[in-house]
C-alpha positions in Angstrom: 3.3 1.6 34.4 1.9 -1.8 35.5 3.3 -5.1 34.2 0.0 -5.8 31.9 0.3 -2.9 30.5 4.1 -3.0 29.4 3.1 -6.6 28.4 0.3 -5.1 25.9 2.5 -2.5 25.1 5.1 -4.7 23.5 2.8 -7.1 21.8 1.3 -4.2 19.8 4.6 -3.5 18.9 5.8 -6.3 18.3 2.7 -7.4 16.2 3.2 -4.4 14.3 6.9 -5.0 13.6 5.8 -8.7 12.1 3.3 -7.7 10.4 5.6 -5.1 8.0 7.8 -7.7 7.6 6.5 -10.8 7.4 3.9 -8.8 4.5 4.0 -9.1 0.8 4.0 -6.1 -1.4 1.0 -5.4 -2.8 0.9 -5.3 -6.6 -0.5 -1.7 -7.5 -1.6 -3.7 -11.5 -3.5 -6.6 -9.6 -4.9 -5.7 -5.6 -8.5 -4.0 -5.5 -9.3 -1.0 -4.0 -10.1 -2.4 -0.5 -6.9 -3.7 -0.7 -5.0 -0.9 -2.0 -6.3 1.6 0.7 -5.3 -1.2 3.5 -2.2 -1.3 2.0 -1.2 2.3 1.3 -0.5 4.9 3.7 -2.4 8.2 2.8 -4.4 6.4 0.8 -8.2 5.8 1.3 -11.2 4.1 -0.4 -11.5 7.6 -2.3 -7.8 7.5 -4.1 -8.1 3.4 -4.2 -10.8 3.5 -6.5 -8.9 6.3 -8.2 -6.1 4.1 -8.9 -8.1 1.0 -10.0 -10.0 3.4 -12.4 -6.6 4.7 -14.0 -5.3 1.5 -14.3 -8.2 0.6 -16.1 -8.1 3.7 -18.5 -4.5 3.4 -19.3 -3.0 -0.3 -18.6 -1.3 -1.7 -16.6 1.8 0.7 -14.3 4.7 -0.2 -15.7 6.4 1.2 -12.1 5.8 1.9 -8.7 6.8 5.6 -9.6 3.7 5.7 -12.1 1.3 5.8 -9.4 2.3 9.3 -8.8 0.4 9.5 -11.7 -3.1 9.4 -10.3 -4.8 12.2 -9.9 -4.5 12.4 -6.0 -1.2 10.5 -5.6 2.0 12.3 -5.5 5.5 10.8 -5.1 5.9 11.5 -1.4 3.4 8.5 -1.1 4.8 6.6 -3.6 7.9 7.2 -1.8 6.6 6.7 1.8 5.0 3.6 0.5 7.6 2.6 -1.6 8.9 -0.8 0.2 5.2 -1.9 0.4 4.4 -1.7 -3.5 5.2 -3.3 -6.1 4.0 -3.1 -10.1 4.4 -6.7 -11.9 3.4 -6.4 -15.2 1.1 -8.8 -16.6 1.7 -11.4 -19.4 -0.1 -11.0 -22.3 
């Protein structure tokens, strides 16, 4: 493997690595779609607007669990998400 390449390689990974930790949760009663199918693994613009629309139906999740309850969303990625989420709850 040449030198620039082993050089790239590491920078992607090392970009990657920041970028997980240096992120913020994203809060699953306040980020848009766009930004919740950036932010969530398995989930796409499709299930992204399905969560925005449920939110809007039924208020605000009072948990990260309750996204499982979106048609669409199951606990495995609620779980494989999990560290990245978060589900403040407004003030009224």
């Amino acid at each position: 493997m040449s030198y620039i390449r082993s050089t790239v390689m590491l920078f992607s990974l090392l970009l990657a690595v920041a970028t997980q930790v240096f992120s913020s949760p994203v809060d699953i009663n306040t980020a848009n779609a766009e930004a919740l199918a950036s932010s969530i693994d398995g989930v796409g613009e499709r299930k992204a607007r399905a969560i925005v629309e449920y939110r809007k139906a039924n208020g605000p999740f009072a948990n990260v669990e309750d996204l499982a309850n979106v048609k669409g969303i199951g606990l495995k990625t609620v779980d494989n998400n999990r560290n990245n989420l978060t589900a403040v709850t407004p003030a009224h």
